[in-house]
N, C-alpha and C positions, 0 to 999 in steps of 0.2 A: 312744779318741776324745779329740780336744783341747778342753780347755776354754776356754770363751769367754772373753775377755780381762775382761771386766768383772768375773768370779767371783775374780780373783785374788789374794793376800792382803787373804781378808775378815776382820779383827779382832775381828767383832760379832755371827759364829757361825758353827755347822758342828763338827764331828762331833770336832775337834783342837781346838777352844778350851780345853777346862782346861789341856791339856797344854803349848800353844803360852802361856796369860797365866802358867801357870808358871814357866816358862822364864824369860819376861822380869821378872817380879818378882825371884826371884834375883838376876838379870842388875843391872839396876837397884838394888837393894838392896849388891851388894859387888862393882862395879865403880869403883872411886875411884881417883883420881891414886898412894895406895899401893897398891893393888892390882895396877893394871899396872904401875907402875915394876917390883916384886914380878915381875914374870912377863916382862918386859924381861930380868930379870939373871937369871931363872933358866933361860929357852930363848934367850938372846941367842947359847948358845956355840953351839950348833948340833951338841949330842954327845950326843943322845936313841938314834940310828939312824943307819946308813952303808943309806940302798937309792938303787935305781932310781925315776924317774917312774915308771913301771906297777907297779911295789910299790907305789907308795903307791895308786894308782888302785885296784886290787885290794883293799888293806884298807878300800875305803871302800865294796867287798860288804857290810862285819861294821855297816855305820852306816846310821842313819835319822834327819835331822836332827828334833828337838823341837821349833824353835822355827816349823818352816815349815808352816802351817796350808792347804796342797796338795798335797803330796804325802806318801804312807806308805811308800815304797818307797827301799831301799838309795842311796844318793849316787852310790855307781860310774855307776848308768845316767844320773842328771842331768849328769855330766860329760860322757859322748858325746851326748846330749841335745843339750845346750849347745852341744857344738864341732860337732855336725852339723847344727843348725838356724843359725850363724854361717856353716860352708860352704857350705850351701845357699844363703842371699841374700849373700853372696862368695865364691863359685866359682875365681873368676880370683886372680891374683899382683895384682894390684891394681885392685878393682872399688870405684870411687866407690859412699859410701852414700847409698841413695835418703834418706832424712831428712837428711842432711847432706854433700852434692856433693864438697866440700871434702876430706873423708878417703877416704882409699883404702888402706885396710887390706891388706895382705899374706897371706900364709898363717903368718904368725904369730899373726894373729887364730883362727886356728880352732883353735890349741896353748892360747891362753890359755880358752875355752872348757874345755879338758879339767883345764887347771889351777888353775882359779880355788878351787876346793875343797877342792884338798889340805891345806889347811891343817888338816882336820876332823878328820886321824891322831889330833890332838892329843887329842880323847877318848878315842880307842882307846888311848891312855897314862895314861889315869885323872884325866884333865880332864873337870870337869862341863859337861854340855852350853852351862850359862848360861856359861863362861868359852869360846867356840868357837863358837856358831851364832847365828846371827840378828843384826837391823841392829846397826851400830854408830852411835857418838856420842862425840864429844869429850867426854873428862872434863877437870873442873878450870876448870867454866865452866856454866851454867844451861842444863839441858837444853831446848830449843828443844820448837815445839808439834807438829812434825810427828814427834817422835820414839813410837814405838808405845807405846801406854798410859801416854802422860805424867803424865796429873792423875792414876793411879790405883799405880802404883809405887814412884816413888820416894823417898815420903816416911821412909823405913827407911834412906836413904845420908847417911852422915852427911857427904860432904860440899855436900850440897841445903843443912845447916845451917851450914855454915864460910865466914865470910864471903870468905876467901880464893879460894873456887870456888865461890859462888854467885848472880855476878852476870852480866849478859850477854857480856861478856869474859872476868871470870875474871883465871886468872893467865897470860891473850896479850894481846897488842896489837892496833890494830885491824890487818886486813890482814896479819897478822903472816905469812903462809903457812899451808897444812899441814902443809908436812914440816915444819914446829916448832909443829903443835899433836901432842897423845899423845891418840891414841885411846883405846876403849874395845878393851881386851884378847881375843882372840879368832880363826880361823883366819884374815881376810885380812890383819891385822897382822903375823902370825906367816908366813904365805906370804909376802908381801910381804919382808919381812927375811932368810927364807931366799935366796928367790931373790939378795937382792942379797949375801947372803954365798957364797953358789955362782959368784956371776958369771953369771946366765944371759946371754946374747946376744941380748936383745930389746929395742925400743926403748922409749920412757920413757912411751908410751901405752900400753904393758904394763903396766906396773907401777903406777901409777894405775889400770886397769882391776882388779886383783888385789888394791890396798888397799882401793878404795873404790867395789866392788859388792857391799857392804852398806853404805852409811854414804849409805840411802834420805832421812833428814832432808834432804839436801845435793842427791842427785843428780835426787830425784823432790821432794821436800817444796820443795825453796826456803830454806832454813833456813840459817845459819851462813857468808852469804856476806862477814857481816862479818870473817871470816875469813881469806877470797881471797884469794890474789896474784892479779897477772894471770896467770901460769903456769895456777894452777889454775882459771881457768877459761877460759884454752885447752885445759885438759884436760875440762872435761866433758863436750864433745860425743862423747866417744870413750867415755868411762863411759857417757854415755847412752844408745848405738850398744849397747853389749855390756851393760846392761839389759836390753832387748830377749829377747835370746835365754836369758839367763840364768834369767828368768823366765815368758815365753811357748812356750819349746819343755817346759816340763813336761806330761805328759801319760802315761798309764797303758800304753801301747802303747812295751813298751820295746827298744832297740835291741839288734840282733846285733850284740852287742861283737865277736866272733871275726872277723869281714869286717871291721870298721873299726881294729882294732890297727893291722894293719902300716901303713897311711897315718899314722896319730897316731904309732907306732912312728918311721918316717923324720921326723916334726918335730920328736918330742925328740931325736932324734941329732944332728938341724942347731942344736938351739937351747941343751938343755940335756942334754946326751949323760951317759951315765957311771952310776957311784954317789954319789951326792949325800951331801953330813952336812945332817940333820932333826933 
């Protein structure tokens, strides 16, 4: 049965709260401007692993995200989840979204559903959960108030105390863009970079949708618009669109992956085919 929309990342209890303000204390505590530079240079080469999409999909059997206080079940099934609760309300090669008339998504929209994830291999390689799951947040700038257990985390990072990264700017300008602010380190940064080191064949609301469907400060909270280009926030409506599914098709009633491979099968052949470097 699905649950109801209001139950959804509740922060303030239920049954995964230690596990889940764990998570983020770590997270917040040794997430700093060295930290991901740090992890820039050391997965930037892209020489971890030679596999397929569905290799990676497959190993994310072995995972159970920590930080996400709804579901307890392996990540493989949230990916077809995902990409089949997007196919469902965009069916068609190009079906305007009811929230937003304007976009009309493709069937690339329901690949990036199955992909938004991948990037969580990254534990299965001996990465701690807190460097790999849960929202992100620009580092190297005062963490904003809609970021998860603000007033109660961060005070252990030492750069909350450097004056260089701890004012509402930071070290950007205003307006400076995204793509020249440095996230906090973790699978859709690291997805995000794979793909564009692979070349995938998707368009640039992809890949917005893969950086920055965790980075909820921004795309749900409101936070960090001092940020924006106008780019990016021509891009949110289409993050906001693939919210949606990413977090409302969760639910314990899990899908017949064997029937839906080979459809997901033909979109990575069209989009991103091959053995990929991870």
């Amino acid at each position: 049965m699905a649950k109801d929309k209001g139950s959804f990342r509740n922060y303030t209890s239920g049954p995964l709260l230690d596990r889940v303000f764990n998570t983020y204390k770590l997270m917040h505590t040794y997430q700093t401007v060295g930290f991901v530079r740090k992890k820039h240079a050391q997965f930037g080469g892209f020489s971890c692993k030679k596999m397929t999409i569905m290799e990676a999909v497959d190993m994310l059997d072995h995972l159970v995200d920590e930080s996400d206080p709804d579901v307890d079940f392996p990540n493989s099934f949230h990916a077809f989840q995902t990409a089949e609760g997007i196919r469902k309300a965009h069916p068609d090669k190009a079906s305007p979204s009811p929230s937003h008339p304007r976009l009309s998504p493709a069937d690339w929209f329901h690949l990036v559903g199955l992909l938004h994830d991948l990037g969580k291999v990254l534990s299965l390689w001996g990465e701690p959960q807190w460097a790999v799951v849960g929202d992100t947040f620009p580092v190297g700038c005062r963490p904003q108030a809609s970021v998860v257990f603000c007033d109660s985390t961060f005070q252990d990072n030492p750069d909350f105390r450097d004056p260089r990264y701890s004012t509402e700017f930071g070290m950007y300008q205003p307006h400076c863009g995204l793509e020249n602010v440095l996230m906090s380190w973790g699978h859709d940064e690291y997805m995000y970079q794979m793909m564009r080191f692979n070349k995938f064949s998707l368009p640039e609301e992809a890949f917005a949708m893969i950086r920055f469907h965790s980075f909820y400060p921004w795309h749900t909270g409101g936070d960090y618009r001092q940020l924006c280009s106008q780019q990016d926030l021509d891009m949110l409506p289409w993050v906001q669109e693939f919210n949606k599914f990413d977090l409302y098709t969760k639910c314990p009633d899990l899908p017949d992956v064997g029937k839906l491979r080979p459809y997901y099968q033909a979109l990575v052949d069209k989009y991103c085919p091959g053995v990929l470097n991870w």
